[in-house]
ZASE-734698 format. One record per residue (C-alpha): x, y, z. Coordinates in nm, 4 decimals. Layout:
N
<atom <X; Y; Z>>
...
end
This chain:
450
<atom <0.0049; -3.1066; 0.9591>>
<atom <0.2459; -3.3772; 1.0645>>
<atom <0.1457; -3.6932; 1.2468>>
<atom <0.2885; -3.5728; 1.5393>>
<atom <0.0398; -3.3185; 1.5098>>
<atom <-0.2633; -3.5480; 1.4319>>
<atom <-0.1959; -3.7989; 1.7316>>
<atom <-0.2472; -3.4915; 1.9299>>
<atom <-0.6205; -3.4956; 1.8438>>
<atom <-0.6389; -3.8885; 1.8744>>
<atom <-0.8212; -4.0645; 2.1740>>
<atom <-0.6849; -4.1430; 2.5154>>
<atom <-0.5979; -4.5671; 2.5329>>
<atom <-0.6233; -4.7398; 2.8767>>
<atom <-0.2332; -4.7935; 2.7991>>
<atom <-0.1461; -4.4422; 2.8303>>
<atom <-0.1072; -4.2391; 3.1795>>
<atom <-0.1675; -3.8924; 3.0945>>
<atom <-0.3159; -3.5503; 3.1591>>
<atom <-0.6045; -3.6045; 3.0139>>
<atom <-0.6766; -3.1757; 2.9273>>
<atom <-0.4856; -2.8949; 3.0142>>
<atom <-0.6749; -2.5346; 3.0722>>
<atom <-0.5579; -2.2948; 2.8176>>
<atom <-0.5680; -1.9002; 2.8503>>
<atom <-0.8142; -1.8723; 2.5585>>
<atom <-1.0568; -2.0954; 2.8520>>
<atom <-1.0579; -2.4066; 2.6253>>
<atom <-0.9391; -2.7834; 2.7158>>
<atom <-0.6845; -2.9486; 2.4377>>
<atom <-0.6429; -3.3186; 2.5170>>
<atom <-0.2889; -3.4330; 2.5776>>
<atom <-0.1168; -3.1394; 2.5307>>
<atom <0.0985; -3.0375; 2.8187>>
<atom <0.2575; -3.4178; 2.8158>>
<atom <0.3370; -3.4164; 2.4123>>
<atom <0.4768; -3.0976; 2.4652>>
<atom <0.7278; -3.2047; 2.7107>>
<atom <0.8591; -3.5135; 2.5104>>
<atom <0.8911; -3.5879; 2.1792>>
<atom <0.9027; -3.8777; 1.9624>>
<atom <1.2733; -3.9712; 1.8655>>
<atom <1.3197; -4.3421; 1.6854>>
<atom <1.0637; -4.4842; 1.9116>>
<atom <1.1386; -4.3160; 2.1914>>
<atom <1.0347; -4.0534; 2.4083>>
<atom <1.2899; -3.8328; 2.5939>>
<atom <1.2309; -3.4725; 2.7423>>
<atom <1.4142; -3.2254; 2.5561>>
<atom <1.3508; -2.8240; 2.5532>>
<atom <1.4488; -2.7377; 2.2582>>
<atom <1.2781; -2.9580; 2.0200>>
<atom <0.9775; -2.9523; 2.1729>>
<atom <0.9562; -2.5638; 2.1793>>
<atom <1.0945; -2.5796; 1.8215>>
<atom <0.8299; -2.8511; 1.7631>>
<atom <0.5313; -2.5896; 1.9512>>
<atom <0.6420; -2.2980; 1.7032>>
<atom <0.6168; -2.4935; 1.3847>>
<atom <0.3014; -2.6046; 1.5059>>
<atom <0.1694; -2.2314; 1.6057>>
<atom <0.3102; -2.0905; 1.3001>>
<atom <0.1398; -2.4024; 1.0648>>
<atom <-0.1767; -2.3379; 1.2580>>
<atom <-0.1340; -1.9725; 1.2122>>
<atom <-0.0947; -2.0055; 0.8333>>
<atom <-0.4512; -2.2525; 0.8215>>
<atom <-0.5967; -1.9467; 1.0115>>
<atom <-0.6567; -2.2454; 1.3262>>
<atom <-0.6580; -1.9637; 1.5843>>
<atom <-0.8097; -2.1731; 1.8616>>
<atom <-0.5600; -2.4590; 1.8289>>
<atom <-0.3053; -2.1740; 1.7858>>
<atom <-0.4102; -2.0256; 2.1390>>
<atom <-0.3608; -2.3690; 2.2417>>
<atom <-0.0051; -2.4167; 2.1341>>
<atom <0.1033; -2.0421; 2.2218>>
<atom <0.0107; -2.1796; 2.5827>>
<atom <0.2724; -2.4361; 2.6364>>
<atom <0.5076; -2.1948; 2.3855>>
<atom <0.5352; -1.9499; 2.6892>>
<atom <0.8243; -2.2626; 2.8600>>
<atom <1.1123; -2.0714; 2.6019>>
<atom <1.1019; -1.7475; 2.8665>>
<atom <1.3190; -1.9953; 3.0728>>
<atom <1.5136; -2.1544; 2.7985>>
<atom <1.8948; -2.1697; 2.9025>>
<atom <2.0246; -2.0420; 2.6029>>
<atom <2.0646; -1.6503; 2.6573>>
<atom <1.9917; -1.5717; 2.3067>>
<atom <1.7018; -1.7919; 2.2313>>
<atom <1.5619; -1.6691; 2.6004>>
<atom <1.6164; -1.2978; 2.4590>>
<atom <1.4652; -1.2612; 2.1607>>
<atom <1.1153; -1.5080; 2.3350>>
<atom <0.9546; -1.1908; 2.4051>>
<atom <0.9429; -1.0487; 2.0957>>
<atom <0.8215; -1.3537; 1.9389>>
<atom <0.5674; -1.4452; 2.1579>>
<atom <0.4381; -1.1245; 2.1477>>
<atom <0.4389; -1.1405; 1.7169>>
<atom <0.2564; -1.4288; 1.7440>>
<atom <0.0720; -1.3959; 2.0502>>
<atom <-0.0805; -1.0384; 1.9108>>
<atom <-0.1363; -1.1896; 1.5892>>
<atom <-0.3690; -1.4371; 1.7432>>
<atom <-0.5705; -1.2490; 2.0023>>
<atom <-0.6392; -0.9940; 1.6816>>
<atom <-0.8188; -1.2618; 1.4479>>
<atom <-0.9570; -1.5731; 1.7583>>
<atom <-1.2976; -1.5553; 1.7442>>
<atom <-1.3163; -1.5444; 2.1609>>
<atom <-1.0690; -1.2287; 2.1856>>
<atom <-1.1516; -0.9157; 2.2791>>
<atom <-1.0229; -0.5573; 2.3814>>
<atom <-0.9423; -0.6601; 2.7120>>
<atom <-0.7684; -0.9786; 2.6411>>
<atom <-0.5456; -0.7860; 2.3901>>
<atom <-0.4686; -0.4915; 2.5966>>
<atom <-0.3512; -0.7183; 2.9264>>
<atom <-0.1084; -0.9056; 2.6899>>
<atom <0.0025; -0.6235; 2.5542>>
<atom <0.0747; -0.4736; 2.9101>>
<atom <0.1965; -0.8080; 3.1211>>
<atom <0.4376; -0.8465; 2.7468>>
<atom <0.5862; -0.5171; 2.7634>>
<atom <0.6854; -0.5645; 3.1611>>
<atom <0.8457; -0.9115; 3.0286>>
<atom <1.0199; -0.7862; 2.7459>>
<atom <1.1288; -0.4333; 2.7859>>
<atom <1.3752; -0.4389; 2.5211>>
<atom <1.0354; -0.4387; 2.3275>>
<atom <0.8308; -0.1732; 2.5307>>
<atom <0.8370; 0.0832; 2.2496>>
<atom <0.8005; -0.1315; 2.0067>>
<atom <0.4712; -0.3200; 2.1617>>
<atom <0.3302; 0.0155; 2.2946>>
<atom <0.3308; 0.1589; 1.9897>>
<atom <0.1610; -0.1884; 1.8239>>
<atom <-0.0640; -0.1628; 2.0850>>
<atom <-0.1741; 0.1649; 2.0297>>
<atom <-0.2506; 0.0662; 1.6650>>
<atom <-0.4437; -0.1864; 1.7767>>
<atom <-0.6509; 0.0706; 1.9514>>
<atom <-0.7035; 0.2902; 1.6936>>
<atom <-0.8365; 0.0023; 1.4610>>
<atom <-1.0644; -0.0099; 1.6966>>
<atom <-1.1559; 0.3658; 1.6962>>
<atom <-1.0242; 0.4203; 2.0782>>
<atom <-0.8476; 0.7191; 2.0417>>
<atom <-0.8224; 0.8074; 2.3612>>
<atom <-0.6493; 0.4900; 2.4881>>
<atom <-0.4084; 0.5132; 2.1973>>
<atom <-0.2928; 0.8675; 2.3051>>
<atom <-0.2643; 0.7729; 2.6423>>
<atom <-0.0503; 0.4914; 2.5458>>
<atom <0.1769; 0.6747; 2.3065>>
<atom <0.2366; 0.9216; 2.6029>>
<atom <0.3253; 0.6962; 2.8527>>
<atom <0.5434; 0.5010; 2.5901>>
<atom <0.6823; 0.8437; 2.4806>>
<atom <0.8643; 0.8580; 2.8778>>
<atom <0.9612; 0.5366; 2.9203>>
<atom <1.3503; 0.5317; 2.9780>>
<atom <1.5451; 0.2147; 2.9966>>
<atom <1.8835; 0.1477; 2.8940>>
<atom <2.1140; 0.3276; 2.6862>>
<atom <1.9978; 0.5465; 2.3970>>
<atom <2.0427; 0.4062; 2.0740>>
<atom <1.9645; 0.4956; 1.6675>>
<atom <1.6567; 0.2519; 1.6536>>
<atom <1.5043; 0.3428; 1.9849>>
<atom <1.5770; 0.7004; 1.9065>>
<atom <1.3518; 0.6087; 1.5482>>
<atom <1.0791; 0.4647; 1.7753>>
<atom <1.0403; 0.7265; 2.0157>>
<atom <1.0120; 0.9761; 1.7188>>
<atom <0.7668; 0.7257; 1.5479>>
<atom <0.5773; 0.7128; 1.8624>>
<atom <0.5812; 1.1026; 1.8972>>
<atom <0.4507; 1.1426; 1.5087>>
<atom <0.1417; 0.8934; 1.5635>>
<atom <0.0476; 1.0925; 1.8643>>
<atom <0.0551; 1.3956; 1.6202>>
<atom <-0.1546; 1.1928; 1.3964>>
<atom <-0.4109; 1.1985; 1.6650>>
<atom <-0.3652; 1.5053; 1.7140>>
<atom <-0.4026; 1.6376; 1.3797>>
<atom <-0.6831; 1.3767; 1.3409>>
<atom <-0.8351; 1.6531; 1.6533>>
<atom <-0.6983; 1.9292; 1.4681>>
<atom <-0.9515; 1.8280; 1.1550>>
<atom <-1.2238; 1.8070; 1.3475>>
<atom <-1.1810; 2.1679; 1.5166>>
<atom <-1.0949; 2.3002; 1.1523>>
<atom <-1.4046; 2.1418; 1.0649>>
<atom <-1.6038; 2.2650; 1.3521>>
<atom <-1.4556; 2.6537; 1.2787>>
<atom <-1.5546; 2.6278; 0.9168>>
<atom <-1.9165; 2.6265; 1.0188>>
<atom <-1.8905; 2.9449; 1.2335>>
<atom <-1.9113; 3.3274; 1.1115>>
<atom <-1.6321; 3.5381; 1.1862>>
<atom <-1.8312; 3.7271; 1.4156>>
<atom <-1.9452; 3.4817; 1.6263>>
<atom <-1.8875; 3.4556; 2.0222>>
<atom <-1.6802; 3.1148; 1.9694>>
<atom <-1.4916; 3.1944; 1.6833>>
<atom <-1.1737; 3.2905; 1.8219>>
<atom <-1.2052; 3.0455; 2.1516>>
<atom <-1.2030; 2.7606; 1.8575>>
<atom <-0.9591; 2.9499; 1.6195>>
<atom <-0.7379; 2.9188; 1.8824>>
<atom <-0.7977; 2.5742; 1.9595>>
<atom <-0.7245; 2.4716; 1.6076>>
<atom <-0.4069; 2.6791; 1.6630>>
<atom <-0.2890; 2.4788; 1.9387>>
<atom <-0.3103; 2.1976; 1.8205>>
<atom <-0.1726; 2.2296; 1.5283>>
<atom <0.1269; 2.3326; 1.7306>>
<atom <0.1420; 2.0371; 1.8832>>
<atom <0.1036; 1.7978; 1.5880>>
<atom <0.3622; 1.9861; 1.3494>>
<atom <0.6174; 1.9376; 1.6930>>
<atom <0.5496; 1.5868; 1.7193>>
<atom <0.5786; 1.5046; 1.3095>>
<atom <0.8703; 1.7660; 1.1913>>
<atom <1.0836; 1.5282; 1.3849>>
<atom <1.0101; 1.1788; 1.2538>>
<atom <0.9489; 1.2831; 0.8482>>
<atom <1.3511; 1.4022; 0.8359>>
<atom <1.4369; 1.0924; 0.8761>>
<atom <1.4661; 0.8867; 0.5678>>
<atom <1.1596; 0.6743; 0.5187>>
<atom <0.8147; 0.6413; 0.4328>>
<atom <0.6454; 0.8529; 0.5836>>
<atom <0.3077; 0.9534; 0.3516>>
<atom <0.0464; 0.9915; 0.6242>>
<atom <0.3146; 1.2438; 0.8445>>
<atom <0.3929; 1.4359; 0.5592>>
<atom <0.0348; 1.4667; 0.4086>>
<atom <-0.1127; 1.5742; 0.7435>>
<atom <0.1543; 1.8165; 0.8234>>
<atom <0.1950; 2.0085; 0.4651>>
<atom <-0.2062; 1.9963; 0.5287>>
<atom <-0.1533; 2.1728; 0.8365>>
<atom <0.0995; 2.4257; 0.6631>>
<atom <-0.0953; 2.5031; 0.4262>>
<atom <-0.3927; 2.6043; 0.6133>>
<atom <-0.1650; 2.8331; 0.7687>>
<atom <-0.0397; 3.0026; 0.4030>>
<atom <0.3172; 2.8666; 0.4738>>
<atom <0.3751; 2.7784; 0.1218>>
<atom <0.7131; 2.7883; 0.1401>>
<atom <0.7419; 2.6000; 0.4014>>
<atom <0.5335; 2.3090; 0.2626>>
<atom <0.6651; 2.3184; -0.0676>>
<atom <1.0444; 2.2807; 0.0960>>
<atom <0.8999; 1.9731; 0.3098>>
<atom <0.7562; 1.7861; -0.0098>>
<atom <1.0476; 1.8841; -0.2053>>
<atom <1.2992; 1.7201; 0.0466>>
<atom <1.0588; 1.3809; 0.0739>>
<atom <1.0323; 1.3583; -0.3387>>
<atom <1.3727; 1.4297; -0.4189>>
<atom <1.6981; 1.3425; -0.0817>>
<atom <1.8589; 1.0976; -0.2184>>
<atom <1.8618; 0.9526; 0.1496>>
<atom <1.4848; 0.8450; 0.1487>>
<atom <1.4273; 0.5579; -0.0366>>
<atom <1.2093; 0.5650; -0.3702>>
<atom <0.8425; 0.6785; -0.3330>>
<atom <0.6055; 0.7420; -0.6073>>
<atom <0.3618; 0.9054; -0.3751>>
<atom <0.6180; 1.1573; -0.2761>>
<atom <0.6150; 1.2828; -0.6092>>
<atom <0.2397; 1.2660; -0.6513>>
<atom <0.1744; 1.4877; -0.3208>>
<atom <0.4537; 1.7436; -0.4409>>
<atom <0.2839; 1.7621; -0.7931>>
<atom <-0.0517; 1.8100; -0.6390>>
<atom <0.0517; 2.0754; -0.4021>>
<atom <0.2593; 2.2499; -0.7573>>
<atom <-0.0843; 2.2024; -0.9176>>
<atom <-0.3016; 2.3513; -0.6494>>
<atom <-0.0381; 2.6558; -0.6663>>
<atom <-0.0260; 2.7297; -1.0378>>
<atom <0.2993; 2.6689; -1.1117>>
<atom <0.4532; 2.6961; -1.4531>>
<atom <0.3908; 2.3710; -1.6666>>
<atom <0.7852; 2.3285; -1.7099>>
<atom <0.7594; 2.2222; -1.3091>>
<atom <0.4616; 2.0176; -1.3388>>
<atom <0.6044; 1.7993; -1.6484>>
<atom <0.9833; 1.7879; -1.4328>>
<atom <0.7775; 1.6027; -1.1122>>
<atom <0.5919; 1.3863; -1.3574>>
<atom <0.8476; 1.2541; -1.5283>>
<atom <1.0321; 1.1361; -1.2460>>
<atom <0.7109; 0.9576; -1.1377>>
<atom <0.6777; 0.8050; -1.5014>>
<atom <0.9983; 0.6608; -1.4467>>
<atom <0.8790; 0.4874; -1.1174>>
<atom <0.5291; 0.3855; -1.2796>>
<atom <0.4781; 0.4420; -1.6490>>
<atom <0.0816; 0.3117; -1.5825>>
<atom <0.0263; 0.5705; -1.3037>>
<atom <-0.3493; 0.7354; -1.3787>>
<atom <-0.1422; 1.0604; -1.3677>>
<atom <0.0309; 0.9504; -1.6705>>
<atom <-0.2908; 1.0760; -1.8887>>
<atom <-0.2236; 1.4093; -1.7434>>
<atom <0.1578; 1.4087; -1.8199>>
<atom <0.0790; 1.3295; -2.1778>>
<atom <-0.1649; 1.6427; -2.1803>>
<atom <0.1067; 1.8658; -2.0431>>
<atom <0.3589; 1.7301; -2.3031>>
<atom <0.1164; 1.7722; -2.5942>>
<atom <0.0588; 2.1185; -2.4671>>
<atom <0.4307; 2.1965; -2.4971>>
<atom <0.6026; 2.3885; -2.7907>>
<atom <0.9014; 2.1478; -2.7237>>
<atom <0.9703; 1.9074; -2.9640>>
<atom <1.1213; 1.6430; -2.7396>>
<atom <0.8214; 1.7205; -2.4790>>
<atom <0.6087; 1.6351; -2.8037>>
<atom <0.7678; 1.3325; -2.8485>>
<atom <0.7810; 1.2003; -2.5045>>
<atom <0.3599; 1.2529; -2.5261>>
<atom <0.4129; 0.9477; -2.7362>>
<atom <0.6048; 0.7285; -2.5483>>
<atom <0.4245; 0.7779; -2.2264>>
<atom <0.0722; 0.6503; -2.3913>>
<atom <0.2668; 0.3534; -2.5268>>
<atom <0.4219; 0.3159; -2.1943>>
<atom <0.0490; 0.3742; -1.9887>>
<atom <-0.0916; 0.0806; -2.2983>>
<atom <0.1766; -0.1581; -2.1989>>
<atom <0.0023; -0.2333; -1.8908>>
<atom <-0.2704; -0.5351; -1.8175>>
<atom <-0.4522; -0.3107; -1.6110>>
<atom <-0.5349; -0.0082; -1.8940>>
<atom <-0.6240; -0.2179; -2.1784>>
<atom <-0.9496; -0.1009; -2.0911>>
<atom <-0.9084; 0.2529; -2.0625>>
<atom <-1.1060; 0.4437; -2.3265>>
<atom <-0.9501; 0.7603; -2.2248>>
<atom <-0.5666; 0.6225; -2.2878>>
<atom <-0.7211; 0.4570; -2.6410>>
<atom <-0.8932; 0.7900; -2.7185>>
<atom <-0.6034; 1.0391; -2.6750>>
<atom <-0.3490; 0.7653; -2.8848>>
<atom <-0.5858; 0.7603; -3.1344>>
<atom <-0.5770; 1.1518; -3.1933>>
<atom <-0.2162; 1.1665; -3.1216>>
<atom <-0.1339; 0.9033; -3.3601>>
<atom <-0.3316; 1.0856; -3.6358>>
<atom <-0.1647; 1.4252; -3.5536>>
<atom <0.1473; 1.3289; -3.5338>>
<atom <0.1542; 1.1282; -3.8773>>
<atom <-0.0053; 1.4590; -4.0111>>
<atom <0.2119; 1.6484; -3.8818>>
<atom <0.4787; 1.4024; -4.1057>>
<atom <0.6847; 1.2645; -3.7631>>
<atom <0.6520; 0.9149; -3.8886>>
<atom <1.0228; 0.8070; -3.7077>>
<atom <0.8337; 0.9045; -3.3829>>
<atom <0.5492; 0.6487; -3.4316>>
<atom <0.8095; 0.3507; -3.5858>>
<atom <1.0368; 0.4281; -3.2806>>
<atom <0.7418; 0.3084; -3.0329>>
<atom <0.6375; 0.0740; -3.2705>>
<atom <0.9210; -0.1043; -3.3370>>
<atom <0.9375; -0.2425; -2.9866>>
<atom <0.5978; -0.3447; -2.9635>>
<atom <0.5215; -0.4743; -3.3255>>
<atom <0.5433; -0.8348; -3.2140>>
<atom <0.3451; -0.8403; -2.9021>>
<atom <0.0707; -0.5720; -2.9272>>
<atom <-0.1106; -0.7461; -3.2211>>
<atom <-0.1775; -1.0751; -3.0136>>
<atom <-0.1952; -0.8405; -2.6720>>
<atom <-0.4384; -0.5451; -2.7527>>
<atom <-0.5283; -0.6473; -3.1662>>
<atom <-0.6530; -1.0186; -3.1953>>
<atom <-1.0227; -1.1311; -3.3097>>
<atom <-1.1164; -1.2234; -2.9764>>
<atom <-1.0359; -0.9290; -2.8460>>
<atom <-1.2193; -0.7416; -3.1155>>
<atom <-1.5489; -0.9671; -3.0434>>
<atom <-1.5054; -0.9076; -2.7187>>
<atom <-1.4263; -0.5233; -2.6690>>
<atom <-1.7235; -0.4448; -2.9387>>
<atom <-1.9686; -0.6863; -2.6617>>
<atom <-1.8889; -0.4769; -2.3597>>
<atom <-1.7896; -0.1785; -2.5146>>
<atom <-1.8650; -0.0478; -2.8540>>
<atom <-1.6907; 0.3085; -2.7982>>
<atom <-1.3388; 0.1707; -2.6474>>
<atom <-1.3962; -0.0996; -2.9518>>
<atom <-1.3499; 0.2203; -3.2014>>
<atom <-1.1009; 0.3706; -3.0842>>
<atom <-0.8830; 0.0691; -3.0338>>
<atom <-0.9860; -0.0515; -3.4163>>
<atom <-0.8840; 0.3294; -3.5379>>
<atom <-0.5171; 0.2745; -3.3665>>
<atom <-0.4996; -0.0854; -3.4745>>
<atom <-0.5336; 0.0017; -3.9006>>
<atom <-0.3011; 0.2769; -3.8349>>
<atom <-0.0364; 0.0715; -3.6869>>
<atom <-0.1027; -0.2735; -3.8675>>
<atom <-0.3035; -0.1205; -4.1781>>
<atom <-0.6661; -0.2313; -4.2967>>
<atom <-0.5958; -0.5863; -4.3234>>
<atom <-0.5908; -0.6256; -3.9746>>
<atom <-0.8456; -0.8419; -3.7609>>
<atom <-0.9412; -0.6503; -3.5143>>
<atom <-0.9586; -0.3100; -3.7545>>
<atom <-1.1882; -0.5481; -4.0211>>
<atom <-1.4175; -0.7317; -3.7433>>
<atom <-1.5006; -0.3163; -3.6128>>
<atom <-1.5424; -0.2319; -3.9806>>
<atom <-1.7979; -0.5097; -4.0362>>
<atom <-2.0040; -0.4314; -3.7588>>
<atom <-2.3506; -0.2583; -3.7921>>
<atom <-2.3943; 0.0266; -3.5695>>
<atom <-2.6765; 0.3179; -3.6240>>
<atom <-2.4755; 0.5750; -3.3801>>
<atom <-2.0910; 0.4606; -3.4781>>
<atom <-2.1343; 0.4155; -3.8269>>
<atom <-2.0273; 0.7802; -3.9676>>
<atom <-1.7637; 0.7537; -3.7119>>
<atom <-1.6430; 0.4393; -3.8529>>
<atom <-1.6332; 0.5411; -4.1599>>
<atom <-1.4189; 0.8693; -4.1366>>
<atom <-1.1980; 0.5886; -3.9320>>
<atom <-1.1771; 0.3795; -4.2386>>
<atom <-1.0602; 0.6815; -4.4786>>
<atom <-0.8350; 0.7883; -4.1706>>
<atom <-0.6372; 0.4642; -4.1593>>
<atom <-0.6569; 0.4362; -4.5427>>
<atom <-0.4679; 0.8002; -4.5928>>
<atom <-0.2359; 0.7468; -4.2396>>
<atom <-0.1806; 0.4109; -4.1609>>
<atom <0.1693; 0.3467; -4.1183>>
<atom <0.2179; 0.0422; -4.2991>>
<atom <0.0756; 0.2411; -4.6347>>
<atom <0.3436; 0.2804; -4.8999>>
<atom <0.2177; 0.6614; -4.9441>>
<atom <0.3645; 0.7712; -4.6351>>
end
């Protein structure tokens, strides 16, 4: 922090008239502060100027804020509250919001905070700035539900929901529809539990249709308050999950399958990897044809080529009679292998491994060289070097194999990984490395037979 900052903590001298504490709202004393706020050091000399010293107080709050200093934070967000009257109109605009920003962020993590404290900001904050009443109800009612008070959240989001001021425009018209589809999150979150509660009843019991029809009505009311919000582009994966959840249950298929379809694939919404996952699960849980699954997937390869679904797109390609589908079963275990974070995926070794035999059997050498070519100067050191091969057969002797059985096809026996495997002594792996050794010997890549 800067000295100005430090002589804030120093002692009082006899030299000095000043406050000697101010009373903060967090109910703590911070020595000096109300007089260094008001003037700041300039070339020796002290004169009274607004804006640098509230400039000087947010640097100070956002520096403490960074050092996770909530208390002195607190103390600094005290004196901040002087820029409400600042006489430039913009700067005294756009105080609200950013004492609330910061002032929320600080009430959330200081150690003295509670419920209470957070939920009168909130309220005297949204009176002050009511440019930002939407916008800090519907914070606050997050801030409620991370705190599992449902019921406070809902009634918040419903008074928020008719508040009126000022004239309509495209962003408030996106927060009242936000505000409306978190209220049908709680709703649906109600919804479950009924669902839940009708699951464990028989047919034929008194209750069943006083809580069928429960579930019904709220469901109603959730799929009103969502439909809204999720055809707007966004991001909207909690909406659309819990309201294709709530179609389903109902056996409109259809319906949910057109929802999904419009989230993975309008060009308006912005790109979304988990919109493509949720519409391939629902095609899954449906049976569709394998042509449909493998179209979804590869869009979502494109987006992430290390997705864990990308071991099931390979299995659908393999499973193909298409050539090119075939060949793209290649590419996307190279693609999944590229990746830090699956070098240690036996499954993703295991099915290369196979592949990479059948294919060479199968004489599509071009197909292997293709993939290989790209990679031939990186993998080796990446995936292939003697530390890695001392180190995979420590912690894992299986992913060790299968990785040593793709090295010596790609780089041939003489490689160091493929020879340090070979070398090893292993009573349960050794038949399997030797049919590896004959393998690579007959299929390797790099053999002059092929």
């Amino acid at each position: 922090m800067s000295d100005f900052s430090e002589e804030l903590k120093g002692p009082v001298t006899d030299d000095e008239e000043v406050e000697t504490s101010v009373l903060s709202g967090a109910g703590m004393h911070f020595p000096w502060l109300q007089t260094y706020v008001e003037t700041v050091a300039i070339g020796g000399k002290r004169r009274k100027d607004f804006a640098q010293t509230t400039s000087a107080c947010l640097s100070f709050i956002q520096e403490a804020l960074l050092k996770h200093q909530w208390q002195q934070a607190a103390e600094y967000m005290y004196s901040y509250f002087q820029t409400l009257e600042d006489s430039d109109s913009y700067k005294r605009q756009a105080a609200p919001e950013i004492i609330w920003k910061l002032g929320s962020e600080i009430l959330f993590y200081h150690p003295k905070s509670n419920m209470e404290s957070f939920s009168t900001f909130a309220d005297r904050m949204k009176n002050i700035g009511v440019m930002n009443y939407l916008k800090i109800s519907l914070q606050h009612a997050l801030y409620l539900l991370h705190h599992g008070m449902l019921k406070d959240a809902k009634r918040n989001l419903s008074e928020a929901e008719t508040w009126r001021h000022g004239e309509n425009t495209s962003s408030r018209e996106i927060l009242i529809n936000l505000i409306q589809a978190y209220k049908g999150l709680l709703q649906y979150y109600t919804w479950s539990e009924k669902k839940m509660e009708l699951s464990k009843l028989d047919k034929d019991d008194y209750a069943y249709n006083a809580v069928a029809q429960d579930v019904f009505n709220h469901s109603w009311k959730t799929s009103a308050n969502i439909s809204a919000l999720i055809k707007i582009p966004g991001v909207w994966d909690p909406f659309v999950k819990s309201y294709v959840e709530m179609l389903e249950f109902y056996g409109d298929r259809d319906g949910a399958q057109e929802v999904l379809t419009n989230y993975a694939y309008d060009e308006k919404f912005p790109s979304n990897p988990n919109a493509h996952i949720y519409l391939y699960n629902f095609l899954k849980r449906q049976k569709a044809p394998r042509s449909k699954l493998i179209s979804v997937l590869k869009i979502l390869y494109q987006i992430v080529p290390s997705h864990k679904l990308m071991l099931e797109f390979h299995t659908l390609l393999r499973k193909s009679e298409k050539e090119e589908h075939r060949k793209l079963g290649l590419e996307v275990l190279f693609g999944v292998l590229d990746f830090a974070g699956c070098t240690k995926n036996i499954t993703a070794w295991k099915y290369l491994a196979k592949y990479l035999k059948n294919i060479l059997m199968g004489n599509h050498l071009a197909w292997v060289q293709e993939e290989w070519n790209s990679r031939k100067n990186w993998w080796p050191g990446f995936h292939f070097s003697y530390f890695w091969a001392k180190s995979d057969w420590k912690e894992d002797t299986a992913l060790a194999c299968e990785k040593a059985f793709v090295a010596g096809l790609l780089l041939g026996k003489g490689c160091r990984y493929f020879r340090y495997i070979l070398k090893q002594d292993h009573q349960v792996l050794g038949k399997k490395i030797k049919r590896m050794k004959r393998s690579v010997k007959k299929y390797s890549i790099v053999n002059p037979r092929l």
